[in-house]
N, C-alpha and C positions, 0 to 999 in steps of 0.2 A: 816334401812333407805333405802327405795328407789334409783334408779341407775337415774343418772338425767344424759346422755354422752354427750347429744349437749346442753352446758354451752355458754351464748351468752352472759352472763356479760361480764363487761371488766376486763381485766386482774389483775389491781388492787383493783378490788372493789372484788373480789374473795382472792386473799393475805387479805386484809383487814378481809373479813371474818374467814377466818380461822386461820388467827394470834390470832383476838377475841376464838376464841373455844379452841385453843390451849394452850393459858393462864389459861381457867377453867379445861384443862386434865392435862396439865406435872407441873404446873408449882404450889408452894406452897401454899396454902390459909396463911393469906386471900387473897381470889380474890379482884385486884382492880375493875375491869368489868366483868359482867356473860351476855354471850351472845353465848349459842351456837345456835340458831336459825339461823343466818347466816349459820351455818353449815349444816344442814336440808335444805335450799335453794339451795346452792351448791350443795352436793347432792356428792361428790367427789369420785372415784373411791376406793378399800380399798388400808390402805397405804401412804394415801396423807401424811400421819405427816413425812413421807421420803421424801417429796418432797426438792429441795436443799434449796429451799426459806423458809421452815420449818425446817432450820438447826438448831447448838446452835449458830452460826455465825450472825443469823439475830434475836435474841432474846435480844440485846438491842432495836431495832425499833417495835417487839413488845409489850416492854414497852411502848414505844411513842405513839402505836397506844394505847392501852387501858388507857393509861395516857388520851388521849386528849377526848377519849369516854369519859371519868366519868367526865372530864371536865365539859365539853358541855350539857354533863344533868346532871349535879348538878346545870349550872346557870340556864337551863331551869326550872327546879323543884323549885328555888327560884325567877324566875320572878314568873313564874305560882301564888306563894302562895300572889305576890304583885298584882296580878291580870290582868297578862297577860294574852291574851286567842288566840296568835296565835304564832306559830314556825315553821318556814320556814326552809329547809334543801335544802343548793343548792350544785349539787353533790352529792346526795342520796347514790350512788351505792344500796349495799346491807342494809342499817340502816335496823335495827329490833325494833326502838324504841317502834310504835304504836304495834307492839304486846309484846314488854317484858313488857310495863309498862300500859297496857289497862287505869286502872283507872286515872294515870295523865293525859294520850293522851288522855282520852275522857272528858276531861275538857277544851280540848284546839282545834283549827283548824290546825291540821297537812300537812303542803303543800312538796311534795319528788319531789324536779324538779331534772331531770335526763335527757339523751339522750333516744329519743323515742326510738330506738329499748331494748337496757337492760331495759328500764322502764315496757316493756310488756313482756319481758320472766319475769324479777320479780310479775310482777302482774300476770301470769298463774301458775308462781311453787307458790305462797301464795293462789291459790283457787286452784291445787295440793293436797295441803299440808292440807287444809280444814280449813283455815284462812281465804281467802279471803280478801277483803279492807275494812274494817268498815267506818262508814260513815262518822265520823271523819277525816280522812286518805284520800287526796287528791295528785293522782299522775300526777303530770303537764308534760308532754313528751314536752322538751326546743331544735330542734335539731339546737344546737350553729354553727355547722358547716356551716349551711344553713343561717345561720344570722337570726336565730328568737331573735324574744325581748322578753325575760326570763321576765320582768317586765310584759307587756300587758299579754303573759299567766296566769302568776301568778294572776291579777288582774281576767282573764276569770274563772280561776277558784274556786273564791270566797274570797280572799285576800281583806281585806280590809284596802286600804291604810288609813285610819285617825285613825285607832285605832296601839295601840303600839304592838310592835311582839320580838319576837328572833328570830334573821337570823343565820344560823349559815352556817360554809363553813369548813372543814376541808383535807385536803392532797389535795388540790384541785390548790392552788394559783401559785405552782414551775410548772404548766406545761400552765400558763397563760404569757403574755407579760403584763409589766407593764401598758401600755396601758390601755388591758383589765380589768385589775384588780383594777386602777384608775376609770374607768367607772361605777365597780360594785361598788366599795365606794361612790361615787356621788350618783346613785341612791339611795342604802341604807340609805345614811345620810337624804334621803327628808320622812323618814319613819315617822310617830309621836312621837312627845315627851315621852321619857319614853322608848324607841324601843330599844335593844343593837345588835351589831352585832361580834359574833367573827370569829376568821380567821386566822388559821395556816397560818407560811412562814416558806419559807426554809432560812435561814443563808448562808451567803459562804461559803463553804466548808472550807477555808484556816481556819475559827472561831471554825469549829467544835474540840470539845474534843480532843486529839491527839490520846488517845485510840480509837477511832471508827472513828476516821477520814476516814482511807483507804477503809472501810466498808460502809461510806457515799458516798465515792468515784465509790465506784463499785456497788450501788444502781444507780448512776445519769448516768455510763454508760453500766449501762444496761435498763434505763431507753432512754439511748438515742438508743440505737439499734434495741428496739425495736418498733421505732417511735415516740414515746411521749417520747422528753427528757425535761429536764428542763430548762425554760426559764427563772425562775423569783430571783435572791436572793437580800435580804433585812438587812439589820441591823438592830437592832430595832429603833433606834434614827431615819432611813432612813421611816421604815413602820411607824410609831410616825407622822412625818412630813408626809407622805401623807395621810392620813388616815384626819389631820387637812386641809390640804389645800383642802380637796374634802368636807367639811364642817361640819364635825365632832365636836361639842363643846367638849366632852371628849374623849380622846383614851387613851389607858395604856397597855405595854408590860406584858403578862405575860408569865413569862419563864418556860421553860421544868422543869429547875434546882428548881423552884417553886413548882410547879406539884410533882419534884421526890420527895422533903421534905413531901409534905400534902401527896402522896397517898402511897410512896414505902419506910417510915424509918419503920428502926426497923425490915426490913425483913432480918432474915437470910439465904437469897439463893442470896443474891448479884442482887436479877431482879433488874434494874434503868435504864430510859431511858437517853440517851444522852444530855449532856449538849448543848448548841449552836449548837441546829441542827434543829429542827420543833420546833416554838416559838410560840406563839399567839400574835393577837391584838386583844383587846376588846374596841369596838366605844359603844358611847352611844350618840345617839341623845336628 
């Protein structure tokens, strides 16, 4: 593997990735998610699996992270076969989906809205790597901080709003204001009939499992020290109710505790993500 030193992702979309790789080295088959591609972007130094973030301390939350991966494209692979032809990723980071699964993706119009800058170190380490962006594969650079409208881009970049899509948003909404995150729901909901969108939250801490609780504790601050802390927690009955009043005809919680039955029984290595901690809402217009 190549030495890739000046890494200009952000900080968590790199965790992200190498939680994903770290699940198909240490950790039992069957794999719930196979993605080291991420890892080959990254490019990490040797050693990284010592990193403290790679402990066995933080190997419930990479449960959660490949829980809500397999998630999100397993509903994508079943709108896809009802004949969806478009999947929107907001908060991209690292996703590897359009090159792990070529043949789905190139059935479909892939839109990775991201922060312009990590959006083009990732699009020079995928033409690096002799990947490059297939034509399918559409990266929208949204920079939020400047107040662009993540909508009008998306729409610039070939998004067509009258046809139906999956939005998807994942570890993205605890470092939003509710504010924000009411906004992205209203737009979403004017998507066409047939559209679904999902969308991790973060739960109160005080909700979370009492075994990992102090572990979710010391994720939020060290999320806050390092500037991006968490602004947003939700109940589901709380995400339920707004997700409706921004005009959502269906929404429906679906939990971690859900997720751990369908992807992590029956394993004998105890891997399980956290109960009442990273939840999902799935809207459907």
């Amino acid at each position: 593997m190549s030495r890739n030193p000046k890494v200009d992702a952000e900080n968590t979309a790199v965790r992200v990735a190498l939680w994903r790789a770290l699940h198909v080295q240490v950790d039992s088959p069957p794999h719930v998610f196979h993605d080291e591609l991420g890892l080959s972007l990254v490019a990490p130094e040797p050693g990284w699996q010592a990193r403290p973030d790679m402990s066995p301390f933080t190997r419930p939350f990479r449960a959660s992270i490949v829980a809500r991966a397999r998630f999100i494209e397993d509903l994508v692979e079943e709108h896809a076969a009802r004949g969806v032809e478009q999947y929107v990723i907001l908060g991209a980071g690292l996703d590897t989906f359009a090159q792990r699964s070529p043949e789905l993706a190139a059935r479909l119009r892939v839109f990775e809205i991201d922060q312009p800058g990590p959006q083009e170190w990732k699009r020079q380490r995928l033409h690096a790597l002799g990947l490059g962006v297939p034509p399918f594969l559409r990266l929208v650079p949204v920079d939020f901080e400047a107040g662009d409208d993540w909508w009008a881009r998306l729409v610039e970049a070939g998004f067509d709003a009258a046809k139906p899509a999956v939005v998807a948003s994942a570890g993205v909404s605890m470092y939003l204001t509710r504010e924000t995150i009411a906004a992205t729901l209203r737009q979403v909901a004017t998507l066409a009939p047939g559209s679904t969108f999902a969308m991790t939250f973060m739960m109160p801490i005080e909700q979370v499992a009492p075994d990992v609780r102090p572990s979710v504790q010391r994720a939020a601050d060290g999320a806050r020290a390092s500037g991006t802390p968490f602004l947003s927690f939700f109940l589901p009955e709380e995400m339920l109710a707004l997700a409706r009043e921004s005009g959502f005809p269906t929404a429906r919680h679906v939990s971690m505790a859900t997720l751990a039955e369908r992807y992590f029984s029956g394993r004998s290595d105890g891997l399980r993500p956290p109960n009442n901690s990273e939840e999902f809402l799935v809207a459907t217009t």
